[in-house]
C-alpha positions in Angstrom: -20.4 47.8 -50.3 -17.7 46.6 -53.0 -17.8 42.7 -53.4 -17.3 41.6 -49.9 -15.6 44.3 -48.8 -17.6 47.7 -47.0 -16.7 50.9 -46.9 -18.4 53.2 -44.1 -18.7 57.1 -45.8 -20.6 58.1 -42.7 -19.4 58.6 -38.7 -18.7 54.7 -37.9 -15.9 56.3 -35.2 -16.4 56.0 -31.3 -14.6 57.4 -28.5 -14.1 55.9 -24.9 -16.4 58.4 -23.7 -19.2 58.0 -25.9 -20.0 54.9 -23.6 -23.8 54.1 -24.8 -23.1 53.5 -28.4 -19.9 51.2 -27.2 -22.7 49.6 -25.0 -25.2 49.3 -27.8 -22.4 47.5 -30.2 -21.3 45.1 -27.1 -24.7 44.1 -27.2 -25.4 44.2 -30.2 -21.9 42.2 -30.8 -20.5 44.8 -33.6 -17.0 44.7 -33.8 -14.8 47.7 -32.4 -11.4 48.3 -33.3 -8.9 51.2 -32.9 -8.8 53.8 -35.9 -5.7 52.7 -37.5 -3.8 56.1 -38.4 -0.3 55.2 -39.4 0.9 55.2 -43.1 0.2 57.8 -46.6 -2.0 60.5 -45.6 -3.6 62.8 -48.6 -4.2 66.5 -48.6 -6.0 68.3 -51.0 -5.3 72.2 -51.1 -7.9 74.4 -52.6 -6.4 75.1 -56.0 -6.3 71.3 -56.3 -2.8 70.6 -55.5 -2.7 67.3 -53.6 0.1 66.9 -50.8 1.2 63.5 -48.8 2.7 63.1 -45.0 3.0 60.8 -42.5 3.4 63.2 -39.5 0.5 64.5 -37.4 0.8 68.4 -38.8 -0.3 68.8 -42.6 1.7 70.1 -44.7 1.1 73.7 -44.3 4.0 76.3 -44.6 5.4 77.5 -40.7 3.2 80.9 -41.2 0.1 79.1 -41.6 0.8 76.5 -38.6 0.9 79.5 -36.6 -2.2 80.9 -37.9 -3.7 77.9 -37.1 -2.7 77.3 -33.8 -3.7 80.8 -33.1 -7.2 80.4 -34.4 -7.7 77.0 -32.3 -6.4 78.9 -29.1 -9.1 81.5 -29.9 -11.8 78.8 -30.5 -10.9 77.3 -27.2 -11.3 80.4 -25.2 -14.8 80.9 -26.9 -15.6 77.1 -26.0 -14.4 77.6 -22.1 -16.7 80.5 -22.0 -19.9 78.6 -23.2 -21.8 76.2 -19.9 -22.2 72.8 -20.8 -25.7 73.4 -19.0 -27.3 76.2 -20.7 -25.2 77.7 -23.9 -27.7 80.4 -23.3 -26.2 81.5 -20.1 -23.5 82.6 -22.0 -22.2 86.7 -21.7 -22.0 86.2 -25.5 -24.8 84.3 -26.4 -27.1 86.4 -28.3 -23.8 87.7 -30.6 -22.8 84.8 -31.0 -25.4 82.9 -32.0 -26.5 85.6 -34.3 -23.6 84.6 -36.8 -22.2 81.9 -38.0 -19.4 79.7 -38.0 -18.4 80.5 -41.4 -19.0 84.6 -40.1 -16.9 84.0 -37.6 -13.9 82.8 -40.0 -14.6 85.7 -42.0 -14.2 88.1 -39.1 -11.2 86.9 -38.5 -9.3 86.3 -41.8 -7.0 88.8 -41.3 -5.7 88.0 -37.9 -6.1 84.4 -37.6 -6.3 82.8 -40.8 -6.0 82.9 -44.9 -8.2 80.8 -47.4 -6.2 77.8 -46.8 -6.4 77.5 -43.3 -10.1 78.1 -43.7 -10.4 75.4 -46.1 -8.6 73.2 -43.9 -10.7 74.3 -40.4 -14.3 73.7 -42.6 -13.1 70.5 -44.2 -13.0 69.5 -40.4 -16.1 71.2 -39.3 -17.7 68.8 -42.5 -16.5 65.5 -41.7 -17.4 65.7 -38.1 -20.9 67.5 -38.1 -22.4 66.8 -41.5 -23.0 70.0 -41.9 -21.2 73.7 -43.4 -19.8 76.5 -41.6 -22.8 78.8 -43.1 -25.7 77.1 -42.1 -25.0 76.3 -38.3 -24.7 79.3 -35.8 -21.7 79.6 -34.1 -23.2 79.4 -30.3 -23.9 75.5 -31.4 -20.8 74.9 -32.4 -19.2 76.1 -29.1 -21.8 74.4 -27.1 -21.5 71.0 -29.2 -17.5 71.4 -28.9 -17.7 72.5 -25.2 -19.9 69.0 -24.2 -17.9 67.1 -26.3 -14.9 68.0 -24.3 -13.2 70.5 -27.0 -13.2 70.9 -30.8 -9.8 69.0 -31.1 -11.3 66.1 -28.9 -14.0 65.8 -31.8 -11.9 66.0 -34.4 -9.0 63.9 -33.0 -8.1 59.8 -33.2 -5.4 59.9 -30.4 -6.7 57.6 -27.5 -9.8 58.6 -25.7 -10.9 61.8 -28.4 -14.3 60.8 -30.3 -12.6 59.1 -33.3 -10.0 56.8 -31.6 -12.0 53.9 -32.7 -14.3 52.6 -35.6 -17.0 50.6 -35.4 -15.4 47.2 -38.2 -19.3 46.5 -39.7 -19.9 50.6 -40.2 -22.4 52.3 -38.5 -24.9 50.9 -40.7 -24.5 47.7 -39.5 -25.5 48.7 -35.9 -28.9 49.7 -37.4 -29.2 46.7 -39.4 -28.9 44.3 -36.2 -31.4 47.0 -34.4 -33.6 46.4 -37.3 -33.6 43.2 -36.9 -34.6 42.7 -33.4 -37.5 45.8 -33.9 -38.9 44.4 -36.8 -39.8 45.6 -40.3 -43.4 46.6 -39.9 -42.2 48.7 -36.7 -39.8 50.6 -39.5 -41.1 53.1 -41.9 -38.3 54.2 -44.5 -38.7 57.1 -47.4 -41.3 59.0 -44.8 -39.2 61.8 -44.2 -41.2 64.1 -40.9 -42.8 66.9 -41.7 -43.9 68.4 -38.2 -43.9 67.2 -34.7 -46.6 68.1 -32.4 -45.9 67.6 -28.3 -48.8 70.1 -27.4 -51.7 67.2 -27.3 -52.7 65.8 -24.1 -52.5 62.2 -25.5 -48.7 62.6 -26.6 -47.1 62.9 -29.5 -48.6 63.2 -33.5 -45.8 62.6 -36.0 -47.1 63.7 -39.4 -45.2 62.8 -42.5 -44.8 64.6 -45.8 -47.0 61.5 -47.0 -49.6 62.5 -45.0 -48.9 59.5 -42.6 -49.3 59.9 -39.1 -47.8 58.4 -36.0 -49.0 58.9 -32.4 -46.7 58.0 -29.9 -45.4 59.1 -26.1 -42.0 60.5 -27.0 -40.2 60.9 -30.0 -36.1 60.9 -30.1 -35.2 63.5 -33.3 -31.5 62.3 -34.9 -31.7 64.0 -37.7 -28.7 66.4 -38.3 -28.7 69.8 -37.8 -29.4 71.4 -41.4 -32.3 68.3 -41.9 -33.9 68.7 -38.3 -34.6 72.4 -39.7 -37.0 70.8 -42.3 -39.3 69.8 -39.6 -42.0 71.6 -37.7 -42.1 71.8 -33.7 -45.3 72.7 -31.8 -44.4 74.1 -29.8 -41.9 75.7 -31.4 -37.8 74.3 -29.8 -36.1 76.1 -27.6 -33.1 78.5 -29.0 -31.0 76.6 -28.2 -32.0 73.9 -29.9 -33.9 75.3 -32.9 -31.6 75.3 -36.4 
């Protein structure tokens, strides 16, 4: 925070279909309003030339617009081909999820891209996963863009795409009300998990890298993709779900 003023650097936007977190912040009473998007918008290119616009479409030379239309048609078709069910299903699965997404932009550099559309396609990937085109596997990024409804329905703030709306008190503030109804001695903060172990018949252990252990029934991992790798499963996760 600056003064009395906050500034959210994290993902405080919602969607109309991501109905449990608009729950949560109902109940909570955090403030939702819609993404404002009109006005000055700022592009950096990668040679550090910085570019304004107002419109919808960067400004990117026509070539490049068609480039990148042609590599989110492709991505698209690779998404429709992934079930929401079982990514693993999948004709392509296991060559697919044996590269990532930043292979997968490299393979295709020549038709469908050049170093500026790239730089503009991973800036995306960044702000809405957390995470970079070479560390996550390109099957998860269909599968998380083919349950999410699309990669331009992730990406987007048009009404009813994932970032039409923001929550006003930042994401941080839904934890801080949470927080405040759990409890302080229920939350233990700077104990990052070291393993998970669901193969005891009394539940769950939960050990720390402080040595500090938690028993518990079930245990709900949020941790984004290239931190959830950090930790140790016993057993280990599924393929699909291991990063």
């Amino acid at each position: 925070s600056l003064g009395r003023k906050r500034f959210d650097v994290g993902g405080q936007w919602v969607g109309s279909s991501q109905k449990s977190i608009l729950k949560l912040a109902k109940a909570l009473d955090c403030r939702v309003t819609k993404q404002y998007t009109d006005g000055l918008k700022v592009l950096t290119f990668p040679d550090g030339k910085i570019s304004t616009y107002q419109s919808s479409i960067p400004p990117v030379p026509a070539l490049g617009l068609v480039k990148l239309q042609l590599l989110l048609n492709k991505v698209t078709k690779m998404v429709a081909q992934v079930p929401a069910e079982d990514p693993m299903q999948c004709k392509y699965a296991a060559e697919w999820d044996s590269i990532s997404v930043d292979g997968f932009l490299h393979q295709n550099n020549v038709k469908y891209g050049n170093k500026t559309l790239r730089y503009l396609f991973k800036n995306a990937i960044r702000a809405v996963f957390g995470a970079e085109t070479s560390s996550m596997s390109l099957l998860w990024f269909l599968h998380t863009c083919r349950t999410g409804g699309g990669f331009l329905q992730l990406v987007e703030t048009v009404e009813n795409a994932a970032q039409e709306s923001i929550l006003q008190d930042c994401s941080h503030g839904v934890c801080e009300k949470l927080a405040a109804e759990i409890g302080d001695n229920r939350i233990h903060l700077s104990e990052p998990v070291a393993s998970i172990d669901q193969s005891l018949s009394t539940g769950v252990l939960v050990t720390c890298n402080s040595g500090k252990e938690l028993r518990c029934r079930r245990v709900i991992v949020t941790a984004p993709p290239h931190l959830q790798g950090r930790i140790a499963f016993t057993p280990l996760l599924p393929s699909c779900r291991a990063f």
